[in-house]
TORPATOR-791398 format. One line per 4 residues: number of its first residue (from 1); their letters; for each residue x, y, z of C-alpha. Coordinates in nm, 3 decimals, padded with zeros to 5 digits. Example, Ala and Ser with C-alpha at 12.3 -4.5 7.8 and 13.67 -1.06 7.14 Angstrom:
BEGIN
1) AS) 01.230:-00.450:00.780 ~ 01.367:-00.106:00.714
//
This chain:
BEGIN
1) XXXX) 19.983:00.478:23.146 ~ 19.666:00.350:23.043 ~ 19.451:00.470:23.357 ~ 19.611:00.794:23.221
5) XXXX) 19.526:00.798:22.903 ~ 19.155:00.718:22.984 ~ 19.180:00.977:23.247 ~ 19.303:01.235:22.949
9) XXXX) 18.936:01.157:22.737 ~ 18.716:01.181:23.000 ~ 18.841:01.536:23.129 ~ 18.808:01.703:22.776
13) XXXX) 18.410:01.510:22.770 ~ 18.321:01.683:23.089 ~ 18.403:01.994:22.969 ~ 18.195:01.931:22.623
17) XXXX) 17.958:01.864:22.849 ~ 18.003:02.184:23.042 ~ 17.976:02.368:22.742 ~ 17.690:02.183:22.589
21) XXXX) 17.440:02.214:22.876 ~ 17.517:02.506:23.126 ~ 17.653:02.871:23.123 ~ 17.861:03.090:23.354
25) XXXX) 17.580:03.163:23.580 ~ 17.557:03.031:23.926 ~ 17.249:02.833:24.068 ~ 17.205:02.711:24.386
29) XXXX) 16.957:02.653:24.690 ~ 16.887:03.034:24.735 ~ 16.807:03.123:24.382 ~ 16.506:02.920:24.397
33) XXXX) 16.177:03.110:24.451 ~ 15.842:02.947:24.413 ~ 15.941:02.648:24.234 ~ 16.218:02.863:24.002
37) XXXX) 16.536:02.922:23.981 ~ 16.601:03.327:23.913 ~ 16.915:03.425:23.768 ~ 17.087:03.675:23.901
41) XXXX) 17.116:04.011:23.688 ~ 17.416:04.086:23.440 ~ 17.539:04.366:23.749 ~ 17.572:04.076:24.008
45) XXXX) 17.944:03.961:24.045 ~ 17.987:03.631:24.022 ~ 18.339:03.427:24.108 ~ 18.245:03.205:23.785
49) XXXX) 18.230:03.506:23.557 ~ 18.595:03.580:23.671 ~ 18.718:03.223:23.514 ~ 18.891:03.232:23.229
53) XXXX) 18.669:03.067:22.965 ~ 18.775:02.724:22.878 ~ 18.838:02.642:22.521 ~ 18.595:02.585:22.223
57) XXXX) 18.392:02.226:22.241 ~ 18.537:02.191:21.879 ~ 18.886:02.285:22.005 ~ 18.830:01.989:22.232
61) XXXX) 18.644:01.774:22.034 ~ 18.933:01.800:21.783 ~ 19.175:01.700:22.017 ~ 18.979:01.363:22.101
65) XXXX) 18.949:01.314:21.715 ~ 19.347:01.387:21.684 ~ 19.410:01.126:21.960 ~ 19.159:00.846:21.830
69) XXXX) 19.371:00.869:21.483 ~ 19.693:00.760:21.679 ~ 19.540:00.511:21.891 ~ 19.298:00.388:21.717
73) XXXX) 19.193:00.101:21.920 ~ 19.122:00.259:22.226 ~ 18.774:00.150:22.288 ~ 18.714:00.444:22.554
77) XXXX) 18.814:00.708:22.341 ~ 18.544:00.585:22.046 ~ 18.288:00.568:22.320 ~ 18.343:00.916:22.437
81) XXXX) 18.396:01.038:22.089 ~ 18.022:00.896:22.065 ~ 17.900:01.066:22.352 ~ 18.041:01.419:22.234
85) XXXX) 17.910:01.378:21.843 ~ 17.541:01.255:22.019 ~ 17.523:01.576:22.235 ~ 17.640:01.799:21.939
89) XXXX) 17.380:01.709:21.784 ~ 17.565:01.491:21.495 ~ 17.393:01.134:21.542 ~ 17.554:00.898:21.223
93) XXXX) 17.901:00.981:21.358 ~ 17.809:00.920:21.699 ~ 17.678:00.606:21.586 ~ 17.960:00.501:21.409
97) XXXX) 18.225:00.614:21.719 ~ 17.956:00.413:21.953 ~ 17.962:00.099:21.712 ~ 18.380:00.106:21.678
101) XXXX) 18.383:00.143:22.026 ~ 18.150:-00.190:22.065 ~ 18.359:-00.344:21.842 ~ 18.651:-00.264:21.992
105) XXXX) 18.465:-00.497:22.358 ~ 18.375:-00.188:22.497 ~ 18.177:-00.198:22.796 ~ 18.090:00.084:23.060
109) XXXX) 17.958:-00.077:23.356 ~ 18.060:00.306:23.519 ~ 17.741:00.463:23.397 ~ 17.501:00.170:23.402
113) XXXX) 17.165:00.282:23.483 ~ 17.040:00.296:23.856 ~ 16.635:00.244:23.747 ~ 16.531:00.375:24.105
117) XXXX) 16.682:00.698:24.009 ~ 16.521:00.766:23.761 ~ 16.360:01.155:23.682 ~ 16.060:01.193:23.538
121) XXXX) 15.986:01.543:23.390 ~ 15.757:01.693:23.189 ~ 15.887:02.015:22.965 ~ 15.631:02.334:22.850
125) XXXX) 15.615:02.651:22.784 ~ 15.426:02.953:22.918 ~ 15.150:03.004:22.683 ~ 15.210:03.374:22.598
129) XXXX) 15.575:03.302:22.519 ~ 15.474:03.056:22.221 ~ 15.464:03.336:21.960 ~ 15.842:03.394:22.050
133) XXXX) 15.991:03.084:21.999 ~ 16.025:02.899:21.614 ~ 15.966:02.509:21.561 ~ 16.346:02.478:21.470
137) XXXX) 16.480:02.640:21.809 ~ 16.679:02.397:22.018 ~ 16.555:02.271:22.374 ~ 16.869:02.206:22.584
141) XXXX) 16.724:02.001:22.917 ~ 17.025:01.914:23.188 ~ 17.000:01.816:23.573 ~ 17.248:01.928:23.769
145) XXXX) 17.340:01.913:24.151 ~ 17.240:02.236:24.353 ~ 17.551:02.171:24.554 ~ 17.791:01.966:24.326
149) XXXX) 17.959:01.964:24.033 ~ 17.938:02.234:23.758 ~ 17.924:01.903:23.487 ~ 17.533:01.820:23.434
153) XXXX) 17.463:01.501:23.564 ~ 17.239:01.451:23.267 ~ 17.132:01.577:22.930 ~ 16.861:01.575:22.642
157) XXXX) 16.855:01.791:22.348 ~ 16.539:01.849:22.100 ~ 16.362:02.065:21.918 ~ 16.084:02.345:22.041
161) XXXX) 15.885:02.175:21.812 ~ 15.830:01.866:22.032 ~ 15.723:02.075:22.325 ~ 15.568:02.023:22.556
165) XXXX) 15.700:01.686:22.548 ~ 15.758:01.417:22.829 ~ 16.051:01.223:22.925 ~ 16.260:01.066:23.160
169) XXXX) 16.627:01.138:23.304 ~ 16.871:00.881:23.449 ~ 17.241:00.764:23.490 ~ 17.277:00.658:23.114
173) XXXX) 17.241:01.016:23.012 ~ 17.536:01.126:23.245 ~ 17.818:01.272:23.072 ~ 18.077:01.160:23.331
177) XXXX) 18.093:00.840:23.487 ~ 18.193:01.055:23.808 ~ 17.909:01.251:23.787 ~ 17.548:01.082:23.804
181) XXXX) 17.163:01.176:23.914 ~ 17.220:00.859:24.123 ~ 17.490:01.009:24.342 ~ 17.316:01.350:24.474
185) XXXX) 17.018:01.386:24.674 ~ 16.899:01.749:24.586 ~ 16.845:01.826:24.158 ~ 16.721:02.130:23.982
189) XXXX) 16.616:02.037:23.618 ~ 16.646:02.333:23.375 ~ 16.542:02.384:23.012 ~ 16.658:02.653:22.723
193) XXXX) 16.496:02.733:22.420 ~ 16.796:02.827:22.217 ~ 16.702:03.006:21.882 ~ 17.084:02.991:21.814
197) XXXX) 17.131:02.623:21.852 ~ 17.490:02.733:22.056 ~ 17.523:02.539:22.361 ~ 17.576:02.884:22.605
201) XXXX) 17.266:03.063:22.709 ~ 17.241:03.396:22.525 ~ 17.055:03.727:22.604 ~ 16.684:03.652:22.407
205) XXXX) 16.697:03.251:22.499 ~ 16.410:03.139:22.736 ~ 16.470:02.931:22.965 ~ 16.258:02.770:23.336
209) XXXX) 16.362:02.541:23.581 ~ 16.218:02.298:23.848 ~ 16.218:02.333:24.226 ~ 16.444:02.114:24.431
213) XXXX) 16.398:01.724:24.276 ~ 16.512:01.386:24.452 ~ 16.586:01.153:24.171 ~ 16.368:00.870:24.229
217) XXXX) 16.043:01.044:24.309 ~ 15.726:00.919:24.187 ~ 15.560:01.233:24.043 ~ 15.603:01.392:23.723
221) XXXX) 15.813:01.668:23.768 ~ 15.704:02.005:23.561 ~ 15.950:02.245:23.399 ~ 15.769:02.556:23.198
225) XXXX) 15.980:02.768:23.005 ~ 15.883:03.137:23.145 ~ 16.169:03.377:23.126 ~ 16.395:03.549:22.920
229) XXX) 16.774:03.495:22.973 ~ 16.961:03.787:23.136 ~ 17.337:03.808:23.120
//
């Protein structure tokens, strides 16, 4: 019962994750072309644009709240309440779900980091898209496996006006324990200025991506921000 009930939070934080990070477009080895990753155009059929959406991350996010107030000790459930407040963007209540869950003798030796791993990128953008983007636009970064899960093996959100900025990816920014840089050879990093702030890519975003990345390498790994988004 309990290995179900853990089971029950983590599948509704992979799909906050889903939503957070990536959109209904596919991406795999043969969209890359000279270091990028093209999209395909809004005309090309795609078997992922024939899924019926899943629901709202608030729908979900709700539901974790909901099952936190009848089980309020579950120490899992405040941890991944933590994890879906942090990548929403809402950091005092994802500190306070984080510190319950501590409290509670949480500890998540699942996603503990694999230093060796580690990705280190370095986000821009192209120089004649500056004028387009505002200093409050979110930057969503996520890593993801070309041929793997759909769930982004990790994630960092900001604000265009830290670019360019620096930083490094690894197994503590997973958002599934079953799903980690660590476990997949071949990684394409993307990043999308969102003028929005909503977690789907929209028609007017920008967005770039890296070439094919082993987590672990040495150099610094460049992502520039050079394209529109096409649906």
């Amino acid at each position: 019962m309990k290995t179900t009930a853990v089971l029950a939070l983590i599948i509704p934080l992979a799909t906050v994750g889903f939503y957070l990070l990536m959109d209904d477009r596919q991406l795999n080895d043969s969209d890359l072309h000279s270091g990028s990753a093209d999209m395909p155009p809004a005309s090309s059929p795609s078997p992922v644009n024939a899924v019926k959406p899943l629901p709202r991350v608030e729908d979900m996010l709700g539901k974790l709240e909901a099952r936190l107030e009848s089980d309020p000790d579950d120490a899992s459930g405040w941890n991944l309440l933590g994890k879906s407040y942090e990548y929403l963007g809402r950091p005092d209540a994802a500190e306070k779900a984080f510190n319950r869950a501590r409290a509670l003798g949480y500890s998540d030796d699942a996603t503990s980091v694999n230093t060796g791993r580690r990705i280190k990128v370095i986000a821009s953008i192209e120089p004649s898209l500056v004028d387009a983007v505002s200093m409050t636009d979110t930057v969503f970064v996520f890593a993801r496996a070309v041929n793997g899960p759909r769930i982004p093996l990790a994630t960092l959100r900001k604000q265009a006006s830290e670019l360019p900025f620096e930083f490094e990816l690894d197994d503590s920014m997973a958002v599934s324990p079953f799903a980690k840089l660590s476990d997949y050879e071949k990684i394409i990093i993307g990043v999308r200025v969102s003028r929005s702030g909503e977690t789907f890519a929209r028609e007017g975003d920008l967005e770039g991506f890296s070439g094919l990345v082993s987590p672990g390498a040495a150099d610094v790994v460049p992502v520039i921000v050079s394209q529109a988004v096409i649906r």
